[in-house]
N, C-alpha and C positions, 0 to 999 in steps of 0.2 A: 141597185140603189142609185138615185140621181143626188148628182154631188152638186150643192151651191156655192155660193164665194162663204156664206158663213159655214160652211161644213167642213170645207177645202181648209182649212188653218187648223184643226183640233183631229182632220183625217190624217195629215201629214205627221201632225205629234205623232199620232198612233202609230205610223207607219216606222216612223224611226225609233219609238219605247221599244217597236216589235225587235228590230233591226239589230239594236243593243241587247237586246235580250236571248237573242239566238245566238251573237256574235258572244257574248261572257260567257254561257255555256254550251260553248262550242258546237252547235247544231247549227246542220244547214239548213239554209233556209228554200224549202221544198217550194212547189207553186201551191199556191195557197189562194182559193176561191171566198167571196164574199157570199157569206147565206143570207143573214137575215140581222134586223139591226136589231136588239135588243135591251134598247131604252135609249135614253135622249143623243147619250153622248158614250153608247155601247154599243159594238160591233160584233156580230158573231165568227171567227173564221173557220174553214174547214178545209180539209186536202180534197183534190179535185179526186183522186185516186185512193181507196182504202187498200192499205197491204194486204199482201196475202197470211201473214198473221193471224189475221183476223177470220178466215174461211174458214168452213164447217162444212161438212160432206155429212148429209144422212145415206146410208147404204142401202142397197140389197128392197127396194121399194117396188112391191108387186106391179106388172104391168097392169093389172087392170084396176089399179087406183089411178085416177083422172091426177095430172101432175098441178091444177087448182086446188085440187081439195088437198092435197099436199103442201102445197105454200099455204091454203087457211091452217092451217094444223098447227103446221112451223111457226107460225105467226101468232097462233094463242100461246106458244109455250115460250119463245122468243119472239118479245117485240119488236125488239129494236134489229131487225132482220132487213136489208135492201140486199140488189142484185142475185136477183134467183137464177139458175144456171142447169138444167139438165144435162146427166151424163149417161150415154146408153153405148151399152158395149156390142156391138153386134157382130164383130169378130167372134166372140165370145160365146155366141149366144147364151144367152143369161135370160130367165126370167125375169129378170128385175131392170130397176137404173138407179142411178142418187141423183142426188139432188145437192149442187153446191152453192154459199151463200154466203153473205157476209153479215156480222155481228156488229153496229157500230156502238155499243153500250160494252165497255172495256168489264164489268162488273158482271152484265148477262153472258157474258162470252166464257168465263171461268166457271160461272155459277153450270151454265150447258156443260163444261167441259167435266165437271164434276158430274150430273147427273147420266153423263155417256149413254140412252136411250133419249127416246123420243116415240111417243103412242100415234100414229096413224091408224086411222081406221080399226082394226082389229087386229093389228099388228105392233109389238114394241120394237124396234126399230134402233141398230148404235148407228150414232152418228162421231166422226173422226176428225180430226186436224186434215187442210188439204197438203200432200206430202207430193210437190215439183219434180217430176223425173230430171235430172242434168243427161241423160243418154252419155253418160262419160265413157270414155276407153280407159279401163284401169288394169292395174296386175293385183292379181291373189294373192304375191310370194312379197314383193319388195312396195306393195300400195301407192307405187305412183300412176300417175297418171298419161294417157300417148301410149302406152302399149299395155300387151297381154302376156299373161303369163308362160304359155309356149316360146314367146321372145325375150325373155328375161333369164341372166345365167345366177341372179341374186339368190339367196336362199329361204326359203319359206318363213315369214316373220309375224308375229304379232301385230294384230290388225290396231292394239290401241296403242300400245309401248316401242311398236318396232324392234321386239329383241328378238332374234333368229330362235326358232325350236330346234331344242336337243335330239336328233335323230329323227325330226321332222316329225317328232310327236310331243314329247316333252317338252313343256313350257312353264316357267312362274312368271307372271302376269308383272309388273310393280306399281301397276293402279297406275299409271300416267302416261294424258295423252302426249303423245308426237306424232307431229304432222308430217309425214316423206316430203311432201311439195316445198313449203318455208320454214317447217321447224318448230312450226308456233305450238301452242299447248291446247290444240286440237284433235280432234280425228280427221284422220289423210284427205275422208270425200266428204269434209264436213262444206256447209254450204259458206261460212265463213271466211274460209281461206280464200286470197287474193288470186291463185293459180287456179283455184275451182271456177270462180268468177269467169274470169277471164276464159278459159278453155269451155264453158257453158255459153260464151257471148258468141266466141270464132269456131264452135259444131258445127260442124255439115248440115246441110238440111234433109227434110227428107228423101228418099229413093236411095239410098247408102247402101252398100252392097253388107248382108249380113253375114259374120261369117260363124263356118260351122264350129259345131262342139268338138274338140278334140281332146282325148281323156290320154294322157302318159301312164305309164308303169310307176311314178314315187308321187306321183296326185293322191293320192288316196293309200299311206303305207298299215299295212296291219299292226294293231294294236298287242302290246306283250300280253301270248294266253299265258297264265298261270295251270299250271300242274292241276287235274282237279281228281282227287282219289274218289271213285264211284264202290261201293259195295250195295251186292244184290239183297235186296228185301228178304227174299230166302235161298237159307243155305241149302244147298244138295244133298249134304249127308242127312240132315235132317229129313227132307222129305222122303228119301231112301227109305230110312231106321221107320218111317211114318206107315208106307206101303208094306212095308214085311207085317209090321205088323197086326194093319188090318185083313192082310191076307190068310195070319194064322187064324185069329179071331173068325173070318167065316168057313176055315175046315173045321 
């Protein structure tokens, strides 16, 4: 938009109503791009970046559907769809690939996540939330984060509540998160937490040396069998008493 000396005094209002209005309810204020003006003395703004909030993965989308007629599709049934994004696993090899996207119509975005298909071609199709791998180093037993469970002498705990299990089977839950990293009223690898952040920003990158599966002797303890009394369908003496008797029957 080109800015005059008469526009420059009523842009500046706007700029500082904005300023106060993020600043009273505490939001930052993100970079924020000029779209389109929307009447005399109306401004439209938009974020230069949509979160990933907002992303939608349709799955499992046959290779020899043309990835066009794919985006026409997506785009009859969600309009308000920009940044189309192909994923193809070829590690994998997968017949298929998805297809990820963003929703910018906060209303069409629920309304999709409610219908969880989508009709391409002659295929009905779910499509998912897009879910960010962190590649964390975590433990199984005490759920913090920076090591593994071969290196931890903690004892095996509730992944929501943190209470240790009874003989490393036995647990009551009490419905409440704790976080191992700050404590907060989270799950340990939840993406929230301030440690998860932070340890997802300072990850190694790739070529990280993987390391192997190692299974211990109390990883996996057996469950208490119960006693189970078995009796046979039939009894012995019966079939016995069963044979004499058709034996006299044919002398």
């Amino acid at each position: 938009m080109i800015w005059t000396p008469e526009s420059s005094s009523w842009g500046i209002q706007v700029a500082i109503m904005l300023k106060k209005l993020f600043a009273g309810n505490r939001i930052p204020i993100k970079e924020l791009s000029m779209c389109v003006q929307a009447g005399e003395r109306r401004l439209k703004f938009a974020p230069h970046i949509l979160p990933d909030c907002y992303v939608l993965v349709v799955r499992y989308i046959p290779l020899d559907i043309n990835q066009d007629t794919a985006r026409q599709q997506i785009l009859k049934t969600i309009p308000a769809t920009v940044g189309f994004s192909s994923i193809h696993y070829h590690h994998r090899q997968r017949p298929s690939y998805d297809i990820l996207f963003t929703v910018r119509s906060l209303e069409q975005y629920q309304t999709a996540l409610e219908l969880g298909r989508l009709s391409i071609g002659q295929h009905y199709l779910p499509f998912t939330t897009l879910l960010i791998g962190y590649r964390l180093t975590y433990c199984t037993a005490c759920w913090k984060i920076g090591h593994m469970r071969d290196k931890c002498q903690s004892p095996v705990s509730c992944c929501k509540c943190l209470d240790p299990y009874t003989n490393g089977v036995k647990h009551s839950c009490q419905d409440i998160f704790n976080c191992a990293q700050c404590g907060g009223n989270h799950y340990s690898l939840d993406s929230i937490c301030p440690a998860v952040k932070k340890s997802a920003i300072e990850r190694s990158g790739p070529g990280e040396i993987s390391r192997p599966f190692q299974q211990h002797a109390n990883d996996f303890p057996l469950l208490n069998q119960a006693k189970v009394n078995s009796y046979s369908a039939w009894t012995t003496s019966g079939n016995e008493s069963l044979h004499l008797h058709l034996k006299k029957g044919d002398e």
